[in-house]
PyMOL Python script that loads the backbone (N, CA, C, O; Angstrom):
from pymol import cmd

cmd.read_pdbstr("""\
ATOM      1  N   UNK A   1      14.516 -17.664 -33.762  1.00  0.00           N
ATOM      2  CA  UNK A   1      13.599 -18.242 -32.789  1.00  0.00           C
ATOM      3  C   UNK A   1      12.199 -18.291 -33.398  1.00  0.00           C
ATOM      4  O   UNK A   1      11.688 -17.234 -33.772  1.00  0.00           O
ATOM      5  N   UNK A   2      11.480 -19.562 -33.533  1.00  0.00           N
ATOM      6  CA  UNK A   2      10.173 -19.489 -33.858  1.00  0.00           C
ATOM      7  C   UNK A   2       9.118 -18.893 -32.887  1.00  0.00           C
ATOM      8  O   UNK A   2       9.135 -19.439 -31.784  1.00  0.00           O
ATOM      9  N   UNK A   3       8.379 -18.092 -33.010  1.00  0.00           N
ATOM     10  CA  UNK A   3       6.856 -17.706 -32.324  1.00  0.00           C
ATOM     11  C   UNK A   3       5.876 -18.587 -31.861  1.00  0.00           C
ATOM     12  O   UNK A   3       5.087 -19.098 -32.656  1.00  0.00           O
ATOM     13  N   UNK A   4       5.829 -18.867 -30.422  1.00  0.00           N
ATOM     14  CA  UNK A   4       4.648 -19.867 -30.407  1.00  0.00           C
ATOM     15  C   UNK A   4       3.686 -19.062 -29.913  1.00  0.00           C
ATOM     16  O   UNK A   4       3.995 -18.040 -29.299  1.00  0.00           O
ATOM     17  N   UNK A   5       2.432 -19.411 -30.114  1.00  0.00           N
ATOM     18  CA  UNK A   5       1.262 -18.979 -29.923  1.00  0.00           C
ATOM     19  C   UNK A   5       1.100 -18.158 -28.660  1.00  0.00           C
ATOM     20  O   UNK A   5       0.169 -17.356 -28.745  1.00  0.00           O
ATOM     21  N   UNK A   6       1.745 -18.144 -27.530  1.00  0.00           N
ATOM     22  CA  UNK A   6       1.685 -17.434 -26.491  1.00  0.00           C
ATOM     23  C   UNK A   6       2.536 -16.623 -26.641  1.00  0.00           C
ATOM     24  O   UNK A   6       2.205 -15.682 -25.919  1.00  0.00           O
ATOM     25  N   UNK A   7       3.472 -16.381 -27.150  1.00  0.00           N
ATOM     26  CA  UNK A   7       4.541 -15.185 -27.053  1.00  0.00           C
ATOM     27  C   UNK A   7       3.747 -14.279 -28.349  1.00  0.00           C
ATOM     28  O   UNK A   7       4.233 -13.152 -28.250  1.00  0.00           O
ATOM     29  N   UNK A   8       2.782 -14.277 -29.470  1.00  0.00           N
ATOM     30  CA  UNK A   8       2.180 -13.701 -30.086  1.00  0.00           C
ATOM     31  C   UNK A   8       0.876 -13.226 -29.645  1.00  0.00           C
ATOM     32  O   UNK A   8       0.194 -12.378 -30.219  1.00  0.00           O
ATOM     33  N   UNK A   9       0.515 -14.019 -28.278  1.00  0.00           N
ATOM     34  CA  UNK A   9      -1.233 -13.293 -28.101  1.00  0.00           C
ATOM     35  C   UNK A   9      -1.157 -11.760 -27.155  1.00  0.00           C
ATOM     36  O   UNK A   9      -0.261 -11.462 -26.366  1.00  0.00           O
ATOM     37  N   UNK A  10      -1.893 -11.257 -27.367  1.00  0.00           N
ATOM     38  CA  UNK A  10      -1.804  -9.943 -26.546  1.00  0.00           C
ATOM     39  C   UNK A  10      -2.242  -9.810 -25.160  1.00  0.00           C
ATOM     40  O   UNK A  10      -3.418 -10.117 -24.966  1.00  0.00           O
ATOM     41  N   UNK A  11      -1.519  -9.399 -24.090  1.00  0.00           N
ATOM     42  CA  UNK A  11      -2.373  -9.166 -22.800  1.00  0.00           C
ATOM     43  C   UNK A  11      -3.583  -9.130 -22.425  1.00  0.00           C
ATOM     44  O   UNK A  11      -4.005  -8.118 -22.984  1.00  0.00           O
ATOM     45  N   UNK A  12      -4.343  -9.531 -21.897  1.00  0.00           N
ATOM     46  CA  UNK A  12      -5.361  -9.750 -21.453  1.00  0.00           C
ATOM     47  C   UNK A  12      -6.125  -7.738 -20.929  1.00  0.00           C
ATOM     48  O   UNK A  12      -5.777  -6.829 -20.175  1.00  0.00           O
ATOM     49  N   UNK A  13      -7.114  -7.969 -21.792  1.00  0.00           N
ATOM     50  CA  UNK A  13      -7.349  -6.246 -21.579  1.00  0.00           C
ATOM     51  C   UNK A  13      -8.112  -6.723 -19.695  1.00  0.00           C
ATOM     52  O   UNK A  13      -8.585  -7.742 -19.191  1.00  0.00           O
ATOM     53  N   UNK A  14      -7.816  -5.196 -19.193  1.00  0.00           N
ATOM     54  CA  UNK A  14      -8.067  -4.626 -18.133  1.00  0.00           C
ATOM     55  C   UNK A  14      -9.932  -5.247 -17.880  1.00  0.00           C
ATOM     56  O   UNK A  14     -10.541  -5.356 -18.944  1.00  0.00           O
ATOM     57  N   UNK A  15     -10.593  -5.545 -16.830  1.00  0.00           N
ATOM     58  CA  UNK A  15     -11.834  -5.699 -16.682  1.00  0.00           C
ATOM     59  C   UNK A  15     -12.076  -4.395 -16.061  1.00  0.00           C
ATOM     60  O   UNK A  15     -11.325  -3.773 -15.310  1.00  0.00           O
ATOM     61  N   UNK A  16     -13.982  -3.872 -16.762  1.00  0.00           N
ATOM     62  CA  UNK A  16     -13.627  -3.161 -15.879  1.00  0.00           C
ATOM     63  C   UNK A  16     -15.301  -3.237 -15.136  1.00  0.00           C
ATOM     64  O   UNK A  16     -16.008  -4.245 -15.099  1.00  0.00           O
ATOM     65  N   UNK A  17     -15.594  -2.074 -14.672  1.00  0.00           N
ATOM     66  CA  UNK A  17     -17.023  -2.909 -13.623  1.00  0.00           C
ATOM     67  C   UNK A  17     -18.012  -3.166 -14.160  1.00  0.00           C
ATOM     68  O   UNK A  17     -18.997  -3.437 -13.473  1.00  0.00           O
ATOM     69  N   UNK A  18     -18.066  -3.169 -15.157  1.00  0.00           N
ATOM     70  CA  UNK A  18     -19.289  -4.004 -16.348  1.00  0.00           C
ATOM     71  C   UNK A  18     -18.858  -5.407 -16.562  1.00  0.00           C
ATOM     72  O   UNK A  18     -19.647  -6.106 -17.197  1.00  0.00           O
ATOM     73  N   UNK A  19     -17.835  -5.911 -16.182  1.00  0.00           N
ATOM     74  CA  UNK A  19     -17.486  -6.899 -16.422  1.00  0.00           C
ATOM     75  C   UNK A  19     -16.134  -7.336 -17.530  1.00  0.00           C
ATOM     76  O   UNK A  19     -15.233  -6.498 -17.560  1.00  0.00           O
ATOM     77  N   UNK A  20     -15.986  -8.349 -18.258  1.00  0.00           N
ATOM     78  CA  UNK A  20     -15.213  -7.941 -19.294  1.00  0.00           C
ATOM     79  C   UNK A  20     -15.667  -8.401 -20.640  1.00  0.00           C
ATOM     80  O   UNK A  20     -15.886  -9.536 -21.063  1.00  0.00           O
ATOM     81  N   UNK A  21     -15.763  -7.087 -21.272  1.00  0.00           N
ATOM     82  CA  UNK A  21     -16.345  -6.690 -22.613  1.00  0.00           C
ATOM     83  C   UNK A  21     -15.966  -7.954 -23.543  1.00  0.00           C
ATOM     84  O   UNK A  21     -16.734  -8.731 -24.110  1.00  0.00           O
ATOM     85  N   UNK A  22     -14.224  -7.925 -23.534  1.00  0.00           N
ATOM     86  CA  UNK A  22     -14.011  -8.701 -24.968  1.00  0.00           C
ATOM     87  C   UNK A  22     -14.657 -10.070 -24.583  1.00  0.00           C
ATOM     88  O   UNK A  22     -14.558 -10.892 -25.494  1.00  0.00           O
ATOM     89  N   UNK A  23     -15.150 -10.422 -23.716  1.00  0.00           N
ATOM     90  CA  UNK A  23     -15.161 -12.138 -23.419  1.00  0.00           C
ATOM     91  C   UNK A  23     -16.459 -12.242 -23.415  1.00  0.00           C
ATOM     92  O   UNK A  23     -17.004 -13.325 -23.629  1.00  0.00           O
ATOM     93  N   UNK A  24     -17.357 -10.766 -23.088  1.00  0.00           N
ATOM     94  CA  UNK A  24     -19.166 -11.081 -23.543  1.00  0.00           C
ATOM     95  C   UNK A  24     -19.288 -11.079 -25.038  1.00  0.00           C
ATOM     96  O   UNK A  24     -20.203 -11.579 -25.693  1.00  0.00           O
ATOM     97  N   UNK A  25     -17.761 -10.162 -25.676  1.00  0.00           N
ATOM     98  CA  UNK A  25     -17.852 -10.081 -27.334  1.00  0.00           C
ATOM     99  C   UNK A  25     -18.256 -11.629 -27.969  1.00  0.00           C
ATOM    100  O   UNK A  25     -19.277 -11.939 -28.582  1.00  0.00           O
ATOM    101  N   UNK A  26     -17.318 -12.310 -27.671  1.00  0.00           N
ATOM    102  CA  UNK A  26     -16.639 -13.194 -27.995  1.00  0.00           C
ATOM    103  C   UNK A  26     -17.856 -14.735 -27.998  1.00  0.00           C
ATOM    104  O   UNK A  26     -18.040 -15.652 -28.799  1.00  0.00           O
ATOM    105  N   UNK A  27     -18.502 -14.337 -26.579  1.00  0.00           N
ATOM    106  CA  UNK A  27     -19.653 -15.675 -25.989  1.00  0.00           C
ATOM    107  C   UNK A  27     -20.750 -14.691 -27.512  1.00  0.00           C
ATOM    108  O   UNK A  27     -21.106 -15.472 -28.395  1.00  0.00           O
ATOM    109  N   UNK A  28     -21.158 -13.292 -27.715  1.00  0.00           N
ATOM    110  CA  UNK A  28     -22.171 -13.476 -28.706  1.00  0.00           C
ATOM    111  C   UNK A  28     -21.710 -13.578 -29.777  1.00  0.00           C
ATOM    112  O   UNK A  28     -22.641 -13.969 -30.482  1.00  0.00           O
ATOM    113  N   UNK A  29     -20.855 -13.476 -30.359  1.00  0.00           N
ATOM    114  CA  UNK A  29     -20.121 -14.012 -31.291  1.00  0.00           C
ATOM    115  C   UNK A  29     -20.631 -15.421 -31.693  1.00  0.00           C
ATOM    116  O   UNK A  29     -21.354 -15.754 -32.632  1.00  0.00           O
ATOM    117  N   UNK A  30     -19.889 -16.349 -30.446  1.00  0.00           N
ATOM    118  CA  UNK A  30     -20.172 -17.477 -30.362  1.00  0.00           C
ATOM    119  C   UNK A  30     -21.684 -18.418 -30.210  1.00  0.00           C
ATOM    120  O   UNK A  30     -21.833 -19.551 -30.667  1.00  0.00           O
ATOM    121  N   UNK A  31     -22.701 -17.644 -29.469  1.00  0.00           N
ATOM    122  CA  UNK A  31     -23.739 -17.872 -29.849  1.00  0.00           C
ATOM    123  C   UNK A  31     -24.457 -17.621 -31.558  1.00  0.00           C
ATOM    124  O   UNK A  31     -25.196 -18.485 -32.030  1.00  0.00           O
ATOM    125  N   UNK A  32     -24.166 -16.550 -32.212  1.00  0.00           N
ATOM    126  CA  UNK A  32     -24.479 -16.071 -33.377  1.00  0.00           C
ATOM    127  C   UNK A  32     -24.107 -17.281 -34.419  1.00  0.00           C
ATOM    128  O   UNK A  32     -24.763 -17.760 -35.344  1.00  0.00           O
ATOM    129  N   UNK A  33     -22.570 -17.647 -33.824  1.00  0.00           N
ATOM    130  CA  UNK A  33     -22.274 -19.111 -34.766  1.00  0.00           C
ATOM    131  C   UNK A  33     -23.362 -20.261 -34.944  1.00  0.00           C
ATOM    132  O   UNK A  33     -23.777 -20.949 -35.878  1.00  0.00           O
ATOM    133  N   UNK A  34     -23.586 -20.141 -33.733  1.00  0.00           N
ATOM    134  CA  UNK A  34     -24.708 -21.311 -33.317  1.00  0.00           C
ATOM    135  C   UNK A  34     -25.445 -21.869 -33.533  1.00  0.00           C
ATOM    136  O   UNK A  34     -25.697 -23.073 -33.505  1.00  0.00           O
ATOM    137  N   UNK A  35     -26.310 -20.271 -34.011  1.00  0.00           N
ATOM    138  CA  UNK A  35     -27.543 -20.218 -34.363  1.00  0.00           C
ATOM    139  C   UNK A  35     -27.434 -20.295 -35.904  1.00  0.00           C
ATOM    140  O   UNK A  35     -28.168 -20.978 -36.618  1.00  0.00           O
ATOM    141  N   UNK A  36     -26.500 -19.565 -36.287  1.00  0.00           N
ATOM    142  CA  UNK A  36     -26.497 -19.716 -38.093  1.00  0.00           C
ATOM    143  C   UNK A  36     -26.219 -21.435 -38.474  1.00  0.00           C
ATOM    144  O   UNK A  36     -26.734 -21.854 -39.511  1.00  0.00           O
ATOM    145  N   UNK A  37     -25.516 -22.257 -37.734  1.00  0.00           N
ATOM    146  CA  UNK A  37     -25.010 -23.697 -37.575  1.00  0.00           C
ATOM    147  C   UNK A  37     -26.602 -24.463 -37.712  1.00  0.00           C
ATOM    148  O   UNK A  37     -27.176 -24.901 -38.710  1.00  0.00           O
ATOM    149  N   UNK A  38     -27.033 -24.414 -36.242  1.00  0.00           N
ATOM    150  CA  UNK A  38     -28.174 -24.992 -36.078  1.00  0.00           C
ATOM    151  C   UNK A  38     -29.281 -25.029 -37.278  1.00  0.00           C
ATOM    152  O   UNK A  38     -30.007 -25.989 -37.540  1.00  0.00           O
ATOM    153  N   UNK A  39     -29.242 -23.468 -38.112  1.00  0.00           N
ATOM    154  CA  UNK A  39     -30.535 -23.581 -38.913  1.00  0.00           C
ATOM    155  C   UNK A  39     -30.024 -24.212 -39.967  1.00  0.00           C
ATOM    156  O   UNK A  39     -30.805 -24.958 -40.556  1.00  0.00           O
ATOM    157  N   UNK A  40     -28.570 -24.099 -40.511  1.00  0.00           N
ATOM    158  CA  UNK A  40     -28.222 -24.823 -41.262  1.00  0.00           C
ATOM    159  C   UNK A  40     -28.285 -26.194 -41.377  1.00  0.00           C
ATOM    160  O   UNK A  40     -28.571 -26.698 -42.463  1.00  0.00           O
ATOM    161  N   UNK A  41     -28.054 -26.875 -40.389  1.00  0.00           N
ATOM    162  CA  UNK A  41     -28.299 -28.305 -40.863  1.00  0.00           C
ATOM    163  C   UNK A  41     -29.517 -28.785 -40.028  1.00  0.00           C
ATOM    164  O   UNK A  41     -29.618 -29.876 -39.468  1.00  0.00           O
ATOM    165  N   UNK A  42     -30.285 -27.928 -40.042  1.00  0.00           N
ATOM    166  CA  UNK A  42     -31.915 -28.114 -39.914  1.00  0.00           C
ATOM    167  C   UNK A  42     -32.358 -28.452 -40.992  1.00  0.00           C
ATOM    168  O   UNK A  42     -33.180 -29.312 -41.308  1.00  0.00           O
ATOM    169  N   UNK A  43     -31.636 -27.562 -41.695  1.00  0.00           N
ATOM    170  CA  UNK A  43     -32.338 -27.683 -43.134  1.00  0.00           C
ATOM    171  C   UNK A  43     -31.658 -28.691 -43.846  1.00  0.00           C
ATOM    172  O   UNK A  43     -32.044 -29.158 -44.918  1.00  0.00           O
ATOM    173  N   UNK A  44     -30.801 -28.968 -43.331  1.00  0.00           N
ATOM    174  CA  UNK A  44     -30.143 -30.098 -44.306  1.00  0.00           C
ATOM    175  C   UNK A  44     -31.134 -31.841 -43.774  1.00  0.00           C
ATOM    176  O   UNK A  44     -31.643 -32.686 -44.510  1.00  0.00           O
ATOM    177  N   UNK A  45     -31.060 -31.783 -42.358  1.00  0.00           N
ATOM    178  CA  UNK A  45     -31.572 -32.906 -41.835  1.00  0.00           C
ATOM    179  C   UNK A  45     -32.980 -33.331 -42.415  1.00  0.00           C
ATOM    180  O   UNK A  45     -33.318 -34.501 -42.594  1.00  0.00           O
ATOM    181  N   UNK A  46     -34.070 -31.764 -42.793  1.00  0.00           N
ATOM    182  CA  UNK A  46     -35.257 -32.131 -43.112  1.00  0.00           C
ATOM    183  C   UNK A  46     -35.232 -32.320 -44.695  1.00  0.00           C
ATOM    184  O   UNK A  46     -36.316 -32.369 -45.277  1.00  0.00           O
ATOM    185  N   UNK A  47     -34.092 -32.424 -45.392  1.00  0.00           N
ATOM    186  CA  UNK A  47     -34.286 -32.549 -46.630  1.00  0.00           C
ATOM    187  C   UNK A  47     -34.744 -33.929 -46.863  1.00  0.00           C
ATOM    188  O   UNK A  47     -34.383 -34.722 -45.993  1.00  0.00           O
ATOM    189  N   UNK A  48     -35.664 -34.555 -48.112  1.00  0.00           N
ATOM    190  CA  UNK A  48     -35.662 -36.082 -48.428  1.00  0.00           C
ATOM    191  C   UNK A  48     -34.250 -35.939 -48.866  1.00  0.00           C
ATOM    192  O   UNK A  48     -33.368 -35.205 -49.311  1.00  0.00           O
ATOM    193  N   UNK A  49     -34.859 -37.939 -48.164  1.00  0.00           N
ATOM    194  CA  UNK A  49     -33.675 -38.985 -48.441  1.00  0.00           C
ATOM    195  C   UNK A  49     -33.681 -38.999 -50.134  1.00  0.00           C
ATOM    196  O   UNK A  49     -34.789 -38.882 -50.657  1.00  0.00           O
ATOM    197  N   UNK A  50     -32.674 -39.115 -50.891  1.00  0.00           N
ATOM    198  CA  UNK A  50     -32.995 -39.719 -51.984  1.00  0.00           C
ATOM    199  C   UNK A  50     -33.258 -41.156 -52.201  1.00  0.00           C
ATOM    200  O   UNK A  50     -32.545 -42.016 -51.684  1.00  0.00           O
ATOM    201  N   UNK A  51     -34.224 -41.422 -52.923  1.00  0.00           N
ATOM    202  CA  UNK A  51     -34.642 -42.956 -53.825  1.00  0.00           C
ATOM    203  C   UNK A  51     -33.809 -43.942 -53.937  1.00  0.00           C
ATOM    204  O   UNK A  51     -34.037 -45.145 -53.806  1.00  0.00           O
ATOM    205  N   UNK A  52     -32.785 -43.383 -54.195  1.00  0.00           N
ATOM    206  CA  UNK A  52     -31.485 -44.343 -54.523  1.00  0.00           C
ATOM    207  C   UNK A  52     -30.435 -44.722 -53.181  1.00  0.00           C
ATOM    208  O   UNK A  52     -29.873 -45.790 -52.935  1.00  0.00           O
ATOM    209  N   UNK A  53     -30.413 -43.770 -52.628  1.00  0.00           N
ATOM    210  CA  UNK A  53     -30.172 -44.373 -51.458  1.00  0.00           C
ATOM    211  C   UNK A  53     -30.603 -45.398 -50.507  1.00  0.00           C
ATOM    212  O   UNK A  53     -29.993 -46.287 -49.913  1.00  0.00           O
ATOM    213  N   UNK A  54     -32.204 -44.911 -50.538  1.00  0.00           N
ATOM    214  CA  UNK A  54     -32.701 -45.609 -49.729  1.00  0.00           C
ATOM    215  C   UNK A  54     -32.779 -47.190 -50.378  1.00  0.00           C
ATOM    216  O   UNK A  54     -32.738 -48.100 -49.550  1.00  0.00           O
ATOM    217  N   UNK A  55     -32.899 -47.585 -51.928  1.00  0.00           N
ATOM    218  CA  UNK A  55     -32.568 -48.674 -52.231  1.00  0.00           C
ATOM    219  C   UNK A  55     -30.946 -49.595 -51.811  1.00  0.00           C
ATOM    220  O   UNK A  55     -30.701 -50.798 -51.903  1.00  0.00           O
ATOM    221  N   UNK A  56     -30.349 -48.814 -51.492  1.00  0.00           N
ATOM    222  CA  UNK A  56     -28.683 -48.938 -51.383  1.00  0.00           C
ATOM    223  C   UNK A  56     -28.975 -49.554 -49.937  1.00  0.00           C
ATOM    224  O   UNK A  56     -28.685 -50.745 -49.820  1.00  0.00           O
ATOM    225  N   UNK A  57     -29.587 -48.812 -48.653  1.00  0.00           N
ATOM    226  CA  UNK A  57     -29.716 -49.157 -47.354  1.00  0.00           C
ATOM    227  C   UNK A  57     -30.703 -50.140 -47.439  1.00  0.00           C
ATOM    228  O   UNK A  57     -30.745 -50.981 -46.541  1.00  0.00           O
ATOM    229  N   UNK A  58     -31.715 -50.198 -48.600  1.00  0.00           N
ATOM    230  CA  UNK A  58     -32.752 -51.823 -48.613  1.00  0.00           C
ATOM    231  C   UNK A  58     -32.174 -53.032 -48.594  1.00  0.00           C
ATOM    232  O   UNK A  58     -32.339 -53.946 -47.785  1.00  0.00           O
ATOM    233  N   UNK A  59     -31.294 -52.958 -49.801  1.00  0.00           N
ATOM    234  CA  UNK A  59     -30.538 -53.834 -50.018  1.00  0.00           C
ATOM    235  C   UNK A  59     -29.274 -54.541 -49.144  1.00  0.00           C
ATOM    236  O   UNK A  59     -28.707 -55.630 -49.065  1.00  0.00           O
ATOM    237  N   UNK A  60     -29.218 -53.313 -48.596  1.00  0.00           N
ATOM    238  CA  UNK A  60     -27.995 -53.800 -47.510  1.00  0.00           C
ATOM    239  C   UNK A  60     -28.521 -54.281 -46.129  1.00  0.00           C
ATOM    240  O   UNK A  60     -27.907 -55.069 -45.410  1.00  0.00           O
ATOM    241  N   UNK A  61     -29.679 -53.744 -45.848  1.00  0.00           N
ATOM    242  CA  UNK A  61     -30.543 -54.605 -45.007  1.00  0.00           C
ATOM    243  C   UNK A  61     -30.984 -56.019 -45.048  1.00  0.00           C
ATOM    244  O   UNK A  61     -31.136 -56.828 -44.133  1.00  0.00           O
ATOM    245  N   UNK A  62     -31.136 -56.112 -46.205  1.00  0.00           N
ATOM    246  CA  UNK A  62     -31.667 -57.680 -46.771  1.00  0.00           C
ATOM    247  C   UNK A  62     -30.399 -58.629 -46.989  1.00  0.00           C
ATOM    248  O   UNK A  62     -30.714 -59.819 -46.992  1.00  0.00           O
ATOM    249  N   UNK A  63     -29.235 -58.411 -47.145  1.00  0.00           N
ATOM    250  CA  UNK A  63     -28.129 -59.082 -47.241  1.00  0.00           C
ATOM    251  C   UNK A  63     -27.862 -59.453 -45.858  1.00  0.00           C
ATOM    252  O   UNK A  63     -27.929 -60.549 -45.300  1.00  0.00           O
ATOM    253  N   UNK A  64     -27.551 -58.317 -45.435  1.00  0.00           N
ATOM    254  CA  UNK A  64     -27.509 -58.484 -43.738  1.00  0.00           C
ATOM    255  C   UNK A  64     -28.542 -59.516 -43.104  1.00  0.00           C
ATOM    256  O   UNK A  64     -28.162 -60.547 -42.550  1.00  0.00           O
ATOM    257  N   UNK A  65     -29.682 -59.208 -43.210  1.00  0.00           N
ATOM    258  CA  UNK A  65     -30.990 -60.346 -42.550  1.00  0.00           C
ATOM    259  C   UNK A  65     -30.544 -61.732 -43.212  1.00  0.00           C
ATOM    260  O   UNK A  65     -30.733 -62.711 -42.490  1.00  0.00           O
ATOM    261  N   UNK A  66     -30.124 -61.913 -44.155  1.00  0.00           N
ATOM    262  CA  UNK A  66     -30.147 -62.817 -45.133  1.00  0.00           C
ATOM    263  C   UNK A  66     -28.888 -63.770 -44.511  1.00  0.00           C
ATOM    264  O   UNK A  66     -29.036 -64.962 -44.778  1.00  0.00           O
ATOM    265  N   UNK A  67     -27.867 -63.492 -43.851  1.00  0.00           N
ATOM    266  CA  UNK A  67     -26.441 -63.654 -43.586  1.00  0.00           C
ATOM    267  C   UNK A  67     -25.169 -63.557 -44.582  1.00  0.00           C
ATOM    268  O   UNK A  67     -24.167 -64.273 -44.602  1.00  0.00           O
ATOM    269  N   UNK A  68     -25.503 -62.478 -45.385  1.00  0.00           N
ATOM    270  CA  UNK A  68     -24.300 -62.192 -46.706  1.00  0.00           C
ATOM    271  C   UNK A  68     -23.748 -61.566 -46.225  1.00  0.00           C
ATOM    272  O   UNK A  68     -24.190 -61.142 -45.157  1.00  0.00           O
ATOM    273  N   UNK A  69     -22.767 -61.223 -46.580  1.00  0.00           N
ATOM    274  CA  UNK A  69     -21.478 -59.976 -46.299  1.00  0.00           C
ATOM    275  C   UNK A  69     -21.572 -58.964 -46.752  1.00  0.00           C
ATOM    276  O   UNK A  69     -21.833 -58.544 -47.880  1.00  0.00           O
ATOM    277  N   UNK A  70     -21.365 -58.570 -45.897  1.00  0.00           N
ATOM    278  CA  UNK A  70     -21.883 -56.895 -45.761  1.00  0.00           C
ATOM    279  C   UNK A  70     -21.040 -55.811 -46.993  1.00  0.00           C
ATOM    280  O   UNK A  70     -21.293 -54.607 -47.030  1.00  0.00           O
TER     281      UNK A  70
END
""", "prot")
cmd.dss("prot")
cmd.show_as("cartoon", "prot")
cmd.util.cbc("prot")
cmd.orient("prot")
């Protein structure tokens, strides 16, 4: 018999009057992703364009205005 994903996950732990622990674990966890995500392609977004690209998108602009094929 193969294992599907629900016959392998474990019971759901007990809540208790703090609320439930593993699932506030889990949301800062998930925020922490977030934030390491976000600065990452912060930094990617503010990098320059390169030169050569931007000749690549000139050119393809001007073909386009022009009525050439794209």
């Amino acid at each position: 018999m193969i294992d599907s994903p629900d016959s392998r996950r474990k019971p759901p732990a007990s809540r208790s009057a703090a609320g439930d622990p593993p699932l506030e674990e889990a949301r800062l966890r998930q925020q922490a992703i977030g934030v390491k995500l976000r600065h990452m392609f912060d930094e990617v977004v503010n990098e320059p364009v390169p030169d050569e690209f931007l000749d690549i998108l000139r050119r393809a602009d001007e073909r386009k205005a022009s009525g050439g094929k794209t």
